[in-house]
BADODO-66152 format. One line per 3 residues: number of its first residue (from 1); their letters; for each residue x, y, z of N, C-alpha, C. Coordinates in steps of 0.1 Angstrom, whole numbers. Layout:
NUM> A> X Y Z X Y Z X Y Z; ...
***
This chain:
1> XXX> 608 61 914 607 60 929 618 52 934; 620 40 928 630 32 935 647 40 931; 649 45 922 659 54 921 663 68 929
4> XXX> 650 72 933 647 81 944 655 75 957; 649 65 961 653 54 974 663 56 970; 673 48 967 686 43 964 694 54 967
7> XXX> 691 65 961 696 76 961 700 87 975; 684 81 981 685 90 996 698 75 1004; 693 68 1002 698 57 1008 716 59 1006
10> XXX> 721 60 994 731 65 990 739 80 997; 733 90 1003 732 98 1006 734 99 1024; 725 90 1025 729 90 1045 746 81 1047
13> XXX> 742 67 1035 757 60 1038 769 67 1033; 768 76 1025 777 89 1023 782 95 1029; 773 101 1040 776 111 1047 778 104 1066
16> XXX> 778 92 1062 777 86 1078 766 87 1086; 750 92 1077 743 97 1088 735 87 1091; 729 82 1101 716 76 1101 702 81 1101
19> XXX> 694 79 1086 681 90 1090 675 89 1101; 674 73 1109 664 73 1120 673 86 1135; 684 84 1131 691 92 1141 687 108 1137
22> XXX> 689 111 1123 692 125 1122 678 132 1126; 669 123 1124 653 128 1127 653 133 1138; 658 128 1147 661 127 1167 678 128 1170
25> XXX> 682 144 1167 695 140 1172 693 139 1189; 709 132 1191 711 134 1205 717 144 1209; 713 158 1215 729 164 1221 732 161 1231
28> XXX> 727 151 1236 741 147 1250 751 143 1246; 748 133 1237 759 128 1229 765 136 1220; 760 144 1213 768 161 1208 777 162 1215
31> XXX> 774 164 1229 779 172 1238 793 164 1239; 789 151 1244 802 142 1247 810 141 1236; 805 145 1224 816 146 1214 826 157 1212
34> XXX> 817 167 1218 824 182 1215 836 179 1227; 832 174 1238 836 173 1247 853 167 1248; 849 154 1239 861 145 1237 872 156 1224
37> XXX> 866 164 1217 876 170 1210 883 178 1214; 883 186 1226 890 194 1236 893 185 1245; 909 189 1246 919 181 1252 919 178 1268
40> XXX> 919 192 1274 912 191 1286 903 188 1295; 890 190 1282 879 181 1287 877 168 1287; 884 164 1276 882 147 1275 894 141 1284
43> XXX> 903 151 1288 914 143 1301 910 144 1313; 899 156 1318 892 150 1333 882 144 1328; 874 145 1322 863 135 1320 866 121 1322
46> XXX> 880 117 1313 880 103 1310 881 98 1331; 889 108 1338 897 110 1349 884 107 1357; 874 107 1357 860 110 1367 858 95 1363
49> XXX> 857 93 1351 846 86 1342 856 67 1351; 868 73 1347 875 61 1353 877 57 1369; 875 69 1377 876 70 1391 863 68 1395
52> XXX> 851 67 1390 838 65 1394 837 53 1393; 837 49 1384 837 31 1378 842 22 1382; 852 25 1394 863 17 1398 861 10 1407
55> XXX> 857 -3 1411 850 -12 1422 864 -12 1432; 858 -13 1444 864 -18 1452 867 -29 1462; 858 -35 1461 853 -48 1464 837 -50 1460
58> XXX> 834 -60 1467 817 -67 1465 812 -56 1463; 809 -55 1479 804 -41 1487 806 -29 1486; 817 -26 1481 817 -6 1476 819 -10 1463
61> XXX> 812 -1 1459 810 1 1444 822 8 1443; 824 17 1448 838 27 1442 839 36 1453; 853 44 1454 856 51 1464 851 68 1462
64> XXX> 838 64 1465 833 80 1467 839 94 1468; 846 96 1479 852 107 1482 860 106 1467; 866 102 1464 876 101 1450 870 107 1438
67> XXX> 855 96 1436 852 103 1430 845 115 1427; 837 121 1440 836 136 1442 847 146 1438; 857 144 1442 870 152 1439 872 152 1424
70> XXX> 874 138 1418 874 138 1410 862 146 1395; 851 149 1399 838 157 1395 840 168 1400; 846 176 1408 846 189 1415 857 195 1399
73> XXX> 870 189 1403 879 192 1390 874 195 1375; 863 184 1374 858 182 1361 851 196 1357; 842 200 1366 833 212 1368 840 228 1369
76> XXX> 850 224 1375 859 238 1380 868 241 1371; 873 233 1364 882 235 1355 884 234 1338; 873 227 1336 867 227 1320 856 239 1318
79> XXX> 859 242 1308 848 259 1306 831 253 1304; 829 262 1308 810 258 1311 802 257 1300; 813 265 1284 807 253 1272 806 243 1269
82> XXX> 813 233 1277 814 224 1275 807 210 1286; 813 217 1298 803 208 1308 791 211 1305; 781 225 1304 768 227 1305 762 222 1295
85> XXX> 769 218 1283 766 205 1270 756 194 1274; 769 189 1287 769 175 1288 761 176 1302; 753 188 1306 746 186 1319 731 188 1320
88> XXX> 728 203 1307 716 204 1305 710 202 1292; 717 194 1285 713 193 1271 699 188 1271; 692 192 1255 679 190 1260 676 178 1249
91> XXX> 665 173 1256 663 157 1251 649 151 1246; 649 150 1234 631 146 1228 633 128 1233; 641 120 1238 635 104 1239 642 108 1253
94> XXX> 638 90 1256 645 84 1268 659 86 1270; 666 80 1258 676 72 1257 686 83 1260; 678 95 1254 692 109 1256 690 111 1271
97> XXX> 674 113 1274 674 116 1288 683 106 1298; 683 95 1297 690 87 1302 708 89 1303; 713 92 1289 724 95 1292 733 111 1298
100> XXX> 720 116 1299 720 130 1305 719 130 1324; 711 121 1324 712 113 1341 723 109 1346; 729 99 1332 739 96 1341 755 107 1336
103> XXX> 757 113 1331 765 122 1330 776 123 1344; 772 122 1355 776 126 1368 782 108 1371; 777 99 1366 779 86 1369 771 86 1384
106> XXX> 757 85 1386 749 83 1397 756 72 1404; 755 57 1400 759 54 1412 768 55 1418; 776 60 1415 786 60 1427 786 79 1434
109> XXX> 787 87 1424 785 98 1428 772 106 1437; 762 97 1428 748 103 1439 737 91 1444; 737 82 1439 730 69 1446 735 65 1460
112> XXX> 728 59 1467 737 52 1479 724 40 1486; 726 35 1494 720 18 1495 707 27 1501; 705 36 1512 696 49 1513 697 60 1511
115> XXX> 685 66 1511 682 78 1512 685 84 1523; 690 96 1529 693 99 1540 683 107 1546; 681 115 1559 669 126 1555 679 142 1548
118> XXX> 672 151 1545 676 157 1539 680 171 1547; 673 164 1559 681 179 1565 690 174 1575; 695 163 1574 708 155 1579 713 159 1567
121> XXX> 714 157 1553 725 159 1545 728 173 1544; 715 180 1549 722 191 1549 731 200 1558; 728 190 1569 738 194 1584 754 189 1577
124> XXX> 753 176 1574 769 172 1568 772 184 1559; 763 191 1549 773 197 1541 777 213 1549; 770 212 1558 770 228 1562 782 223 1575
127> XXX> 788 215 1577 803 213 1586 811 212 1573; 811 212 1558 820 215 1551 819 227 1548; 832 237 1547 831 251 1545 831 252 1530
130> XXX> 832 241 1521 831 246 1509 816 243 1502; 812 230 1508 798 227 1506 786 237 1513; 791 241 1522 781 250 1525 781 270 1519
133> XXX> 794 267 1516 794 280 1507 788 278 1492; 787 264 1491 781 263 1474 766 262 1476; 758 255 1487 748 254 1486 747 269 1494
136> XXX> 748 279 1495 744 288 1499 742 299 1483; 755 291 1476 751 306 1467 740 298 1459; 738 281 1459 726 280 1452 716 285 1451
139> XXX> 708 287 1468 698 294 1470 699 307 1473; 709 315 1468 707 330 1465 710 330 1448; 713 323 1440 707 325 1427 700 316 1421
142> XXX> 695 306 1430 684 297 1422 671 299 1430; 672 308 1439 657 310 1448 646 313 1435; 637 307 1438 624 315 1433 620 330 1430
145> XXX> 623 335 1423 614 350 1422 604 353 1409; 594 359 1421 580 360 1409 577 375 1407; 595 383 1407 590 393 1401 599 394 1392
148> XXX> 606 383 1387 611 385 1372 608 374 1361; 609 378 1349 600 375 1337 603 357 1336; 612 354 1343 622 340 1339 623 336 1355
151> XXX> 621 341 1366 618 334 1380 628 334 1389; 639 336 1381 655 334 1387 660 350 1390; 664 355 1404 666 367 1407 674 376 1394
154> XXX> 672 384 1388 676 395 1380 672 390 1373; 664 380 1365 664 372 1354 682 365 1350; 688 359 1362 702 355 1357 702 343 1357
157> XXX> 701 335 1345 703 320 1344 713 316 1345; 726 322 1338 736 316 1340 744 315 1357; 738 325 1367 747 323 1379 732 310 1385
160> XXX> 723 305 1382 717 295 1387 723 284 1382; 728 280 1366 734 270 1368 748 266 1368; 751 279 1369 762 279 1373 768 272 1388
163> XXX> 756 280 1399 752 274 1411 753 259 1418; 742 255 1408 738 242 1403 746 234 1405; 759 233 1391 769 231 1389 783 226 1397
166> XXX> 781 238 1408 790 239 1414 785 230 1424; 775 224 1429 774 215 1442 780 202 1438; 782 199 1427 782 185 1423 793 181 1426
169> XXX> 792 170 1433 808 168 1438 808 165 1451; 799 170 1462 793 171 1474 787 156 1478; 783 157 1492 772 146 1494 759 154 1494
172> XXX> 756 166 1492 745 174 1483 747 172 1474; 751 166 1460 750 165 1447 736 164 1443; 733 173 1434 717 171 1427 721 165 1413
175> XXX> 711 156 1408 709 147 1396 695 150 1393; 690 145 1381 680 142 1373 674 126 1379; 660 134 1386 660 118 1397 650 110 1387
178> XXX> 645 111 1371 647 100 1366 649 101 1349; 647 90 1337 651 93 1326 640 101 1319; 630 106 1320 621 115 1315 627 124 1309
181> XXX> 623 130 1295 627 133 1285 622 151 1284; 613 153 1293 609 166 1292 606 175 1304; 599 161 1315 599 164 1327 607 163 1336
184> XXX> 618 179 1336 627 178 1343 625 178 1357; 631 174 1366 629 171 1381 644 168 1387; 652 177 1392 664 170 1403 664 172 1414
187> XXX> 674 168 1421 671 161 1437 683 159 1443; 688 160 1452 696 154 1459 689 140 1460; 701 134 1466 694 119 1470 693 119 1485
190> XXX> 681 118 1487 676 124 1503 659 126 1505; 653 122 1516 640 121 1514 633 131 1528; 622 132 1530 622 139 1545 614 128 1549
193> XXX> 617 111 1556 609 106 1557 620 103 1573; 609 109 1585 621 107 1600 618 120 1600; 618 127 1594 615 144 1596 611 146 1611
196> XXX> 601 140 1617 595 146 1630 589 158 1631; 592 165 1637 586 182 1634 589 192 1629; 597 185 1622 608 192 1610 604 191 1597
199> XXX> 595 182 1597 592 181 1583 587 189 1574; 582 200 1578 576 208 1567 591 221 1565; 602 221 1574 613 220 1569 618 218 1558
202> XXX> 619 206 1560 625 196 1553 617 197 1537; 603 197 1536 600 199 1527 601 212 1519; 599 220 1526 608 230 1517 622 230 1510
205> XXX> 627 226 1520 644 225 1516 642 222 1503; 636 206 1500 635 195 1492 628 203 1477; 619 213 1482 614 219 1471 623 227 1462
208> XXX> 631 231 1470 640 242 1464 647 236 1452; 649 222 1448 652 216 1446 645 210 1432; 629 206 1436 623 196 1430 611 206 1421
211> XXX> 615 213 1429 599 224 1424 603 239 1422; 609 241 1416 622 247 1419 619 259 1403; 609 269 1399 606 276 1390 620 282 1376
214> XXX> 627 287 1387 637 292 1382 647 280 1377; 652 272 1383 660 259 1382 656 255 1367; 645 247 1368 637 245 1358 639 247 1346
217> XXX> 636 264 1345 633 273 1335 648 274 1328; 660 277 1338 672 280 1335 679 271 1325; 676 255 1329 682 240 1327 673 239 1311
220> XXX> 660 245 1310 653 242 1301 657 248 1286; 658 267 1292 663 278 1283 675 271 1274; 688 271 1283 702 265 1285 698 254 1269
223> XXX> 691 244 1272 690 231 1266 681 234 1251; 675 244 1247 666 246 1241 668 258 1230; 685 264 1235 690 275 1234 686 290 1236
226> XXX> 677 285 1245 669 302 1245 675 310 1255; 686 307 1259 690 314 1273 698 326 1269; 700 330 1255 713 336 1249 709 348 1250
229> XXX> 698 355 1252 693 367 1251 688 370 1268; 690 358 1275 686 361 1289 694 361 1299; 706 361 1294 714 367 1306 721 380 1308
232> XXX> 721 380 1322 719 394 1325 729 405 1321; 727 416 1316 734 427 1312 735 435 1327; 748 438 1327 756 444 1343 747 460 1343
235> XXX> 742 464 1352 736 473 1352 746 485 1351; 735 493 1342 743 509 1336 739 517 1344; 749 516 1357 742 528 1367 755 537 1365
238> XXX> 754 550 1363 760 563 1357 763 571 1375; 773 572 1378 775 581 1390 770 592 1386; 761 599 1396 759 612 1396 766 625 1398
241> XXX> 772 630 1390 785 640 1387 779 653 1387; 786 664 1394 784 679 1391 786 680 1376; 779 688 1369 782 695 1354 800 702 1359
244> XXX> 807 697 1346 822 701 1346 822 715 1346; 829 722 1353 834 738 1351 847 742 1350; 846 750 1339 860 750 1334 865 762 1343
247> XXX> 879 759 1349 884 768 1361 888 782 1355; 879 790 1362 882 803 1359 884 812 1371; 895 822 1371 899 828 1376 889 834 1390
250> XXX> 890 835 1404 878 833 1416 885 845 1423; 873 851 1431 875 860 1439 877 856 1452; 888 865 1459 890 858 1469 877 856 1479
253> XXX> 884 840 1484 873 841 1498 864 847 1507; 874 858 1510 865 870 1515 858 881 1508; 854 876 1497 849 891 1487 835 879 1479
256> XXX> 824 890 1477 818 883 1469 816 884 1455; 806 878 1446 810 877 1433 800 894 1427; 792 896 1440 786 910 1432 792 921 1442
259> XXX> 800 921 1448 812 933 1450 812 940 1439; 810 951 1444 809 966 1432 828 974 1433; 830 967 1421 846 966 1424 846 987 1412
262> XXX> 856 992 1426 861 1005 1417 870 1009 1409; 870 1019 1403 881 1018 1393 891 1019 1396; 896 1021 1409 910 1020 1408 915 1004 1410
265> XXX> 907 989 1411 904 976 1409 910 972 1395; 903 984 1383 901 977 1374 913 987 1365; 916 996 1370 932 1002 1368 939 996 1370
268> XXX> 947 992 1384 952 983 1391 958 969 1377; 947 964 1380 947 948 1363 950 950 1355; 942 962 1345 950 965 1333 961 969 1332
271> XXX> 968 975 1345 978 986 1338 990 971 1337; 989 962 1346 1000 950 1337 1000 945 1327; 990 944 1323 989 939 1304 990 952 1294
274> XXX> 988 962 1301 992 978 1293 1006 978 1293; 1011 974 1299 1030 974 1304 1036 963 1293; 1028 956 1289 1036 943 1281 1043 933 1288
277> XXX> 1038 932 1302 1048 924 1316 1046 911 1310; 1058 903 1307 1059 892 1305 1057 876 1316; 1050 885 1328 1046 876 1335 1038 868 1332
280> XXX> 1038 856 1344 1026 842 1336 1015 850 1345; 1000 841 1341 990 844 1346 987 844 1358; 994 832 1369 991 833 1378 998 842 1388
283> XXX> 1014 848 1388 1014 863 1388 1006 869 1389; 999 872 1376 988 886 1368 978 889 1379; 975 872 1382 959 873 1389 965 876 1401
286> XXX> 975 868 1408 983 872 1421 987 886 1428; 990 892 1415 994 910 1416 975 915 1421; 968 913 1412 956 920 1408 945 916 1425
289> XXX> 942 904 1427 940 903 1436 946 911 1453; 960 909 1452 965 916 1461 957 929 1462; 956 942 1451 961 950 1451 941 951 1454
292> XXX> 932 945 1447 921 944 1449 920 941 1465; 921 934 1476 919 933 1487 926 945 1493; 935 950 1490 941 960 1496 936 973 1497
295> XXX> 924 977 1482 917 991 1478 907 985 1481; 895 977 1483 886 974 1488 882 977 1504; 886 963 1506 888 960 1525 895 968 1528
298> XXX> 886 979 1538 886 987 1550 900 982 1559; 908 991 1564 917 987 1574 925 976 1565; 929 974 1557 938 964 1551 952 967 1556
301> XXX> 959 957 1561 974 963 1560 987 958 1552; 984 958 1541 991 951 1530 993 968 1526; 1006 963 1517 1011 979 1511 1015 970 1495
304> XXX> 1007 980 1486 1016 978 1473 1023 985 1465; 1035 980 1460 1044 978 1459 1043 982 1436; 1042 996 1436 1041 995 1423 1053 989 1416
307> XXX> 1055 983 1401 1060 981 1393 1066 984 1385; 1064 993 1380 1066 1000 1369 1070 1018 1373; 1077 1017 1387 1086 1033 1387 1078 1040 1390
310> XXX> 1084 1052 1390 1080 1065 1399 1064 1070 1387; 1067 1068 1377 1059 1076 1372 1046 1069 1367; 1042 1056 1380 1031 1051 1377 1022 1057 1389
313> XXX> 1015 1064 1388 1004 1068 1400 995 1060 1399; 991 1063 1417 979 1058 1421 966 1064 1420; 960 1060 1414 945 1062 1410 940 1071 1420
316> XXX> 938 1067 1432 932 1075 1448 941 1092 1447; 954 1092 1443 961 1102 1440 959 1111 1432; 953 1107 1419 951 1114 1407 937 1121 1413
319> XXX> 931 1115 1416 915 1115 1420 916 1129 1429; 923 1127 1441 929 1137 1451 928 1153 1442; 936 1152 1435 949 1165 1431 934 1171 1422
322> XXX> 925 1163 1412 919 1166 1404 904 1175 1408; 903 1170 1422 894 1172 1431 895 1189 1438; 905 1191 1439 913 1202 1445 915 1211 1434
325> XXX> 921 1207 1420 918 1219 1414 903 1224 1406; 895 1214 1406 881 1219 1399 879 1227 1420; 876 1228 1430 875 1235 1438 880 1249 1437
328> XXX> 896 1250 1434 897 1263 1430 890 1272 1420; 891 1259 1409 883 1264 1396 871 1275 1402; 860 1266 1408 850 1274 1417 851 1286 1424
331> X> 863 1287 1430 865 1302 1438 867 1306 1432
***
């Protein structure tokens, strides 16, 4: 037994591990690791992490707007493997949840001395044209729907937190409004308290947010890895096409396809491929049709124009002369 010990004991200080850790990993901290080993990510990160932190005197903590700007970059320009690591990673203790809170660096990014109401914060973001284009596509892919299996329109998790994502940066920023480890809940920081007749407004707004089905579900999947089979496949809509026909030779416009065509029609066609005429097809059909509108249609005034010399006769001719002597024949 005690060689047993020694041995596992031997084995974690080997390998660097801590069993009490390995029992409970963190992936926030994963995350911030994977994070720091890509060059870009760990150069705006460090960029946010230092521009948030940065006092300004007593009284400001740090220069806000800065570091918004600084968080918008972080989010827009590192790939979403990496930030969505470090935003929805999922957490069995406190301590992860806790560093999953502050990820964004709350105070200075989303704390402030109050709460505002929340449909004043939402008037400020809606005079910015970018903040109000983000929180617009929030609630067209993070709305509620309870007619899909996962609550999020099409079942698309990734454009909810994607959504999500994109506000941060704002004085709409949503956070994880506390360290709870399972019960997720975020929020802008904003309350409906002043609401007036607005309030039930207000509380919706606020829902969209706090109570929020799809949100939820998406941040949960994402963290838990189950979201990999749940995003959406681009619909296989097939345009509706005529069956192909292969082009074959058409009777003219004015003729139809059960026209009881005579033999002098079907004289007429042959006798150019009887001849060995080295013309192309569309010629062939060119000659043949002519000569077809011309012995058909009544009153035609096209004249043709034989090919092949004196000693090609016309069909209507032969027909004539043959007609005349079986009459004699008779008398």
């Amino acid at each position: 037994m005690i060689l047993a010990n020694v041995f596992c004991l031997f084995f974690f200080l080997g390998t660097g591990a801590d069993p009490v850790v390995s029992a409970k990993s963190n992936h926030c901290l994963d995350a911030a690791k994977a994070c720091n080993l890509n060059d870009n990510c760990k150069k705006l990160r460090s960029s946010y992490i230092s521009i948030c932190n940065r006092e300004i005197s007593p009284t400001e903590r740090c220069n806000r707007r800065k570091c918004h700007k600084a968080l918008r970059q972080f989010f827009d320009r590192v790939p979403s493997k990496y930030t969505y690591r470090m935003l929805f990673c999922s957490c069995q203790d406190q301590a992860c949840a806790e560093r999953r809170r502050q990820t964004i660096l709350p105070s200075c990014s989303y704390e402030d001395k109050e709460k505002p109401n929340c449909l004043d914060l939402r008037g400020v973001c809606r005079t910015d044209h970018l903040c109000r284009s983000r929180l617009a596509d929030f609630h067209a892919n993070c709305r509620a729907s309870y007619q899909t299996v996962t609550s999020c329109p099409a079942d698309n998790y990734q454009a909810c937190l994607g959504s999500y994502a994109g506000m941060i940066g704002f004085d709409m920023t949503p956070n994880y409004v506390d360290s709870s480890p399972t019960g997720i809940v975020v929020s802008p920081w904003c309350s409906c308290r002043g609401s007036g007749n607005m309030e039930e407004e207000c509380e919706k707004f606020l829902r969209d947010f706090t109570e929020n089905p799809c949100l939820r579900n998406a941040i949960q999947a994402f963290g838990n890895g189950t979201d990999v089979n749940v995003s959406p496949k681009g619909p296989s809509f097939q345009a509706t096409q005529a069956p192909r026909v292969e082009k074959t030779p058409s009777l003219p416009d004015d003729l139809s396809d059960s026209t009881s065509l005579g033999t002098s029609v079907i004289t007429t066609c042959t006798s150019v491929q009887e001849q060995g005429l080295k013309a192309n097809n569309s010629k062939e059909l060119s000659m043949c049709f002519t000569e077809l509108t011309t012995n058909i249609i009544p009153g035609s005034s096209k004249v043709i124009k034989p090919n092949s010399g004196p000693s090609r006769a016309r069909p209507s001719a032969a027909l004539t002369v043959l007609s005349v002597l079986m009459l004699k024949l008779a008398l």
